[in-house]
TIFIMI-903290 format. One record per atom (N, C-alpha, C): z, y, x; residue in one letter. Coordinates in steps of 0.1 Angstrom, whole numbers, plus 2048, in hexadecimal, padded with zeros to 3 digits. Atoms other than C-alpha are relative to their C-alpha. Layout:
! residues N
ZYXA ...
END
This chain:
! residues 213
8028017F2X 8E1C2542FX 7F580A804X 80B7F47FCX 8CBC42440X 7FD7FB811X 8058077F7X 8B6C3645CX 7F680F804X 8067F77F6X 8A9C51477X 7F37FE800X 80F8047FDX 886C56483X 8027F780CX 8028097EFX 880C3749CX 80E7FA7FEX 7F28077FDX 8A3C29494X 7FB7EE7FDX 80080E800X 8A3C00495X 8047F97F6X 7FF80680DX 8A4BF2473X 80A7F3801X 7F580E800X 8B0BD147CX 80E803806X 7F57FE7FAX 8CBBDA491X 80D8097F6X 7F97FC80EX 8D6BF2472X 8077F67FAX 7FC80280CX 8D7BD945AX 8077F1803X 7FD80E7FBX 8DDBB7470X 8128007FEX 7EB802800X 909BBB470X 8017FD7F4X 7FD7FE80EX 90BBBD44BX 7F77F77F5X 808807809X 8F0BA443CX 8047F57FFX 7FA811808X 906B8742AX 7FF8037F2X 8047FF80FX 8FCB7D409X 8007EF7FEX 80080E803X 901B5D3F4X 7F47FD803X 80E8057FEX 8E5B473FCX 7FA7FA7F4X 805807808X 8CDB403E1X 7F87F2800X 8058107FDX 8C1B1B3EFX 80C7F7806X 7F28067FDX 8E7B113FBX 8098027FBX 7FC7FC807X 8F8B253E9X 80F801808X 7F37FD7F5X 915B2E406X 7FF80E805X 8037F17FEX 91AB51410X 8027FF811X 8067FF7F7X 90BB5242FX 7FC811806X 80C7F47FAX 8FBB6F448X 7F67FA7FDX 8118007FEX 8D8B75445X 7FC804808X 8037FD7F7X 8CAB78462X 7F0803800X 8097FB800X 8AFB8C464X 7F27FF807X 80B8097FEX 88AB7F469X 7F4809805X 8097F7800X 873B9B462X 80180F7FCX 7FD7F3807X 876BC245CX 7F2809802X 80D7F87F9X 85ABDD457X 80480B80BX 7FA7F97F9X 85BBF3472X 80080D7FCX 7FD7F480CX 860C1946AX 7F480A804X 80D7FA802X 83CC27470X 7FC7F77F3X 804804809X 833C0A455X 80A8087F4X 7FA7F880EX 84EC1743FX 7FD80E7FDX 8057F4800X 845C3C446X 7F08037F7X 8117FF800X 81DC32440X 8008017EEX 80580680EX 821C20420X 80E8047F3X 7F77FA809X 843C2D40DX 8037F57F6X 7F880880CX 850C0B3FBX 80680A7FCX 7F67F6805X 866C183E1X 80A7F2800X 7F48067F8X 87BBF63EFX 7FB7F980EX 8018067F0X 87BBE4413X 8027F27FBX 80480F803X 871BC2411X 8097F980DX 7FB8067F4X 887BAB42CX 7FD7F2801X 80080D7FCX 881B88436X 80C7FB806X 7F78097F9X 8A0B75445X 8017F27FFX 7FF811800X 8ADB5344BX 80F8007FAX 7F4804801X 8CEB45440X 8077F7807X 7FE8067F5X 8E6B3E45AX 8047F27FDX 7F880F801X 8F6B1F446X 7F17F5801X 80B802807X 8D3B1143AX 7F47FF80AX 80E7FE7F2X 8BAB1D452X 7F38037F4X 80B7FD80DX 8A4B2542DX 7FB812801X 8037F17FCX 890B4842EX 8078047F3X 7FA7F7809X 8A0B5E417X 7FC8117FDX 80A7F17FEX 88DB7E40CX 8088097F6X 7FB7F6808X 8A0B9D404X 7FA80E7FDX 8097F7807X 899BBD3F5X 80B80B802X 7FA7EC7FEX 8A6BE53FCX 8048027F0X 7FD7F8810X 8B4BF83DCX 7F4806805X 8067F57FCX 8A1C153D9X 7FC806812X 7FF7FD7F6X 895C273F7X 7F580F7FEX 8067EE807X 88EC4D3FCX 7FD808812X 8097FA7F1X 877C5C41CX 80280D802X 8007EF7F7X 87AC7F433X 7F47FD806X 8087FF7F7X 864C8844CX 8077F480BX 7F88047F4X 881C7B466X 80B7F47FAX 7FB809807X 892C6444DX 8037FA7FAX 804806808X 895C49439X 8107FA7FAX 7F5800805X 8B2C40422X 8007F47F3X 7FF80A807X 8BAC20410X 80C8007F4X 7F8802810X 8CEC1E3EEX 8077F57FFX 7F680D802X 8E7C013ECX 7FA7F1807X 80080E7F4X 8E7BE13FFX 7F37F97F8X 80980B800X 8CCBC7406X 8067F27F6X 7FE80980AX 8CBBAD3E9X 7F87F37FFX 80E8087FFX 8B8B8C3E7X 7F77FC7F4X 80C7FF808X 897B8A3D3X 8037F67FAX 7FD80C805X 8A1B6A3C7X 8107FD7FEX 7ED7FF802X 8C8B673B6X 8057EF802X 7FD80F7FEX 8DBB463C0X 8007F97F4X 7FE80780EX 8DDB2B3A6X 80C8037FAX 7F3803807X 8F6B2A38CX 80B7F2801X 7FB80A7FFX 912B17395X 8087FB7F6X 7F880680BX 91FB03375X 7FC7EF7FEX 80080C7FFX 926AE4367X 7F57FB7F4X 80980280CX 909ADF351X 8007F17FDX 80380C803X 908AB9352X 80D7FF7F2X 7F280180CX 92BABC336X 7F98067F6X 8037FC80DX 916ACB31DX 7FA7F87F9X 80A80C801X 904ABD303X 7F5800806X 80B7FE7FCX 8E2AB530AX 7F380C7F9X 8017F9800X 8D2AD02F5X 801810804X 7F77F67F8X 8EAAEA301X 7F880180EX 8008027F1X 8E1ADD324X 7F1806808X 8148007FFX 8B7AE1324X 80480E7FEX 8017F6801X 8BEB06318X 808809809X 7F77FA7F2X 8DBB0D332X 7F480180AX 8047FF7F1X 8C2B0534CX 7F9809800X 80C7F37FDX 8A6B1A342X 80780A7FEX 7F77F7803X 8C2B3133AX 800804813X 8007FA7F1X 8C9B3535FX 7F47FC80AX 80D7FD7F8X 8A9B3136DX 7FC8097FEX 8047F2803X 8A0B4F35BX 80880C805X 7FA7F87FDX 8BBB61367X 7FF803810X 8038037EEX 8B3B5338FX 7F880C7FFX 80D7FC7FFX 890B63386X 7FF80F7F9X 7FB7F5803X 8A2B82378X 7F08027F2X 80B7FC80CX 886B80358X 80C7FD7F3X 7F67F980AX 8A0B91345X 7FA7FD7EDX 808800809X 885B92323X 8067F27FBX 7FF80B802X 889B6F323X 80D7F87FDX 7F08017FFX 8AFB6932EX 8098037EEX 7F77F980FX 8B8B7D30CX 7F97F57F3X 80380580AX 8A0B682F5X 80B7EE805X 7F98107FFX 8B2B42305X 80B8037FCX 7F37FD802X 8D4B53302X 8068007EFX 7FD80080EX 8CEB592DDX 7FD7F27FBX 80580C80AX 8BFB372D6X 80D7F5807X 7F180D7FCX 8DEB262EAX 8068017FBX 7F67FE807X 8F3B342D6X 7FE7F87EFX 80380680EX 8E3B242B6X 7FF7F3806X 7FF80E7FBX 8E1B032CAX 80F8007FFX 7F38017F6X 907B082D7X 8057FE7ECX 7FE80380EX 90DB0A2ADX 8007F47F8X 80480F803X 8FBAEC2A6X 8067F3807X 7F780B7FAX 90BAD52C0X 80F8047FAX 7F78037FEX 92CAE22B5X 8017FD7F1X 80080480FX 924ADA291X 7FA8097F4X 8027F3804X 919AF6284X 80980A7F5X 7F17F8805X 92DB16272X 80A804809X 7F18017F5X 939B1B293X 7FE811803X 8027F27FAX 929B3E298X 809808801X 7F37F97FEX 948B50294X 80A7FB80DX 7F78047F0X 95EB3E2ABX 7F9802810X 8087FA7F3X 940B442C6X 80180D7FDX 8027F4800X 93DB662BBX 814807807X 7F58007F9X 965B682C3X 8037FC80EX 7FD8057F1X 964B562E3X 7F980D804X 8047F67FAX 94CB712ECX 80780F805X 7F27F9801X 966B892E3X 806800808X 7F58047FBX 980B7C2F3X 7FC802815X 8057FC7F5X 96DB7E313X 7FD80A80BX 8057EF7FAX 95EBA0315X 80E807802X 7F17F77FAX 989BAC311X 8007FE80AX 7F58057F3X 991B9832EX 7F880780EX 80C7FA7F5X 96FBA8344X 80080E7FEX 8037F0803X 973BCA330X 7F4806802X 8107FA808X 94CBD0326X 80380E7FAX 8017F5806X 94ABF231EX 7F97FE7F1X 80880580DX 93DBF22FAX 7F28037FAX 810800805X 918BFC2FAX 7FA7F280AX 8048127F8X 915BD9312X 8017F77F6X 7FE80B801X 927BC92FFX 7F97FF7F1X 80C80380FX 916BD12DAX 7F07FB806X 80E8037FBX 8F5BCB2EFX 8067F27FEX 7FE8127F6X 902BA22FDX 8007FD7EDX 7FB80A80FX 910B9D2D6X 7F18047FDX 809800803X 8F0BAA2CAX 7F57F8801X 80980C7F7X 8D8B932E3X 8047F07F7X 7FE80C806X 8EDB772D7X 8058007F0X 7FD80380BX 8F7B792B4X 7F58097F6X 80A7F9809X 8E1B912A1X 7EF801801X 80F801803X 8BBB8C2AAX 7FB7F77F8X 804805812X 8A8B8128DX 7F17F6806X 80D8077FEX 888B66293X 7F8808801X 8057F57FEX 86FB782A2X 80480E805X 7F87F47FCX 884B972AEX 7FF80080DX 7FC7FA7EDX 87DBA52D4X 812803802X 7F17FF7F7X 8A1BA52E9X 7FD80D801X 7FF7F17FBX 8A9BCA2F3X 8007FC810X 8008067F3X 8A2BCD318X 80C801805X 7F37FD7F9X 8BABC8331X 7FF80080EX 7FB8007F9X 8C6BD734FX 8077F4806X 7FE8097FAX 8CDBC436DX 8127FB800X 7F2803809X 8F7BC5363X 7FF7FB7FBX 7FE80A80EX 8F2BBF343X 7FC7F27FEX 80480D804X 8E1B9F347X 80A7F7807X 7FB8097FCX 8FAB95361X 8128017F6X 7F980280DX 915B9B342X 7FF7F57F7X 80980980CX 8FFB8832AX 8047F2808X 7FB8097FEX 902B6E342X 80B7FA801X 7F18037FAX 929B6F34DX 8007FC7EEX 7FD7FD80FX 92CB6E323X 7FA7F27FCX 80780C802X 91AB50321X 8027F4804X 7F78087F7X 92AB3E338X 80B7F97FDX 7EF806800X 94BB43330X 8007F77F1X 804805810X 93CB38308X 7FE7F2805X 8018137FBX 92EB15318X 80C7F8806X 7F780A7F7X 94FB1132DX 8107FC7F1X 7F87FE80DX 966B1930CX 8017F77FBX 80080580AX 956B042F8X 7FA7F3801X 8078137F8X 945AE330BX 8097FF80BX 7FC8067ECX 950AE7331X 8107FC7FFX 7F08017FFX 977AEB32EX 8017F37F2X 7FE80F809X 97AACE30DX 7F77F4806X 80980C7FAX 964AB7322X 8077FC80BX 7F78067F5X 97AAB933EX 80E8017FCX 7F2805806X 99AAB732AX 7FD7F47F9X 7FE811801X 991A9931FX 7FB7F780AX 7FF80B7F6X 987A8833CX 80C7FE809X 7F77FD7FCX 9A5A94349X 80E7F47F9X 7F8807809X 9B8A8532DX 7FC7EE7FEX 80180B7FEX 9A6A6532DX 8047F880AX 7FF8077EDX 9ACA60355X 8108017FFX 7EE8007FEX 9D3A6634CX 8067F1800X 
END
């Protein structure tokens, strides 16, 4: 988006600001609350635009954030859509897991809400040695296959995908995670997911299924 000298920010960006909501979690407009104006932006040169709005379902503030952003004399030019600083919750069925499983799922996506990626990669690898142990353990292979079987069906290029297998199967006690890009962790997660829904979520509801027959 390239915004003129003196052009109207909000009126730019007000048509086009819907985003899931991270406190209701409904994809709503955001309606726009606060913007800097463009002598502030001119003065001070964020390298992103800070936004305040509201959510029209919710009525909760919701604070988004510019990609990049790159200054002229006469103009100013934004890098890919407004995002919000805060990612919605993860919506799954955590109560079907065990209870081990379930304590490390959460902080598992809390960490991911709070995009502390560092962190996200060490729970990922230690759920996966939980996710072992609840299923008896000697299961690592069949997780390491489910993983597999996943990344075909999403098509992971393969320096992602040796990164995700690496995070979860190969760090050693003590071993720093390799960092990760804001993709890659939302990979790590989708991969994670589909591994909890595989191997707890979907046999927990086939048998309640089967019970209620």
């Amino acid at each position: 988006m390239q915004l003129r000298a003196y052009d109207d920010l909000s009126e730019c960006l007000q048509a086009g600001v819907s985003r899931r909501c991270p406190h209701c979690d409904v994809f709503a407009q955001m309606h726009i609350q606060h913007l800097p104006s463009w002598e502030q932006l001119q003065a001070n040169k964020p390298a992103r635009i800070a936004v305040i709005s509201q959510c029209d379902a919710c009525r909760l503030p919701v604070f988004l954030s510019s990609g990049p952003v790159r200054y002229e004399a006469s103009l100013i030019t934004l890098d890919g859509p407004l995002e919000s600083v805060v990612k919605p919750k993860e919506a799954f069925a955590i109560r079907l897991l065990p209870p081990t499983v379930q304590s490390l799922t959460e902080e598992l996506f809390a960490c991911y809400q709070q995009e502390q990626w560092y962190a996200l990669a060490l729970l990922s690898n230690a759920l996966i040695h939980a996710c072992d142990r609840a299923l008896g353990g000697q299961q690592r292979l069949a997780l390491f296959n489910t993983v597999a079987d996943s990344a075909a069906l999403i098509d992971i290029d393969d320096n992602n995908l040796r990164l995700c297998r690496r995070i979860l199967f190969d760090l050693e006690t003590g071993d720093s995670p390799p960092p990760l890009l804001d993709a890659q962790a939302a990979l790590l997660i989708a991969l994670v997911k589909d591994l909890l829904y595989q191997h707890f979520v979907r046999p927990a509801e086939l048998k309640t299924t089967a019970h209620n027959a």
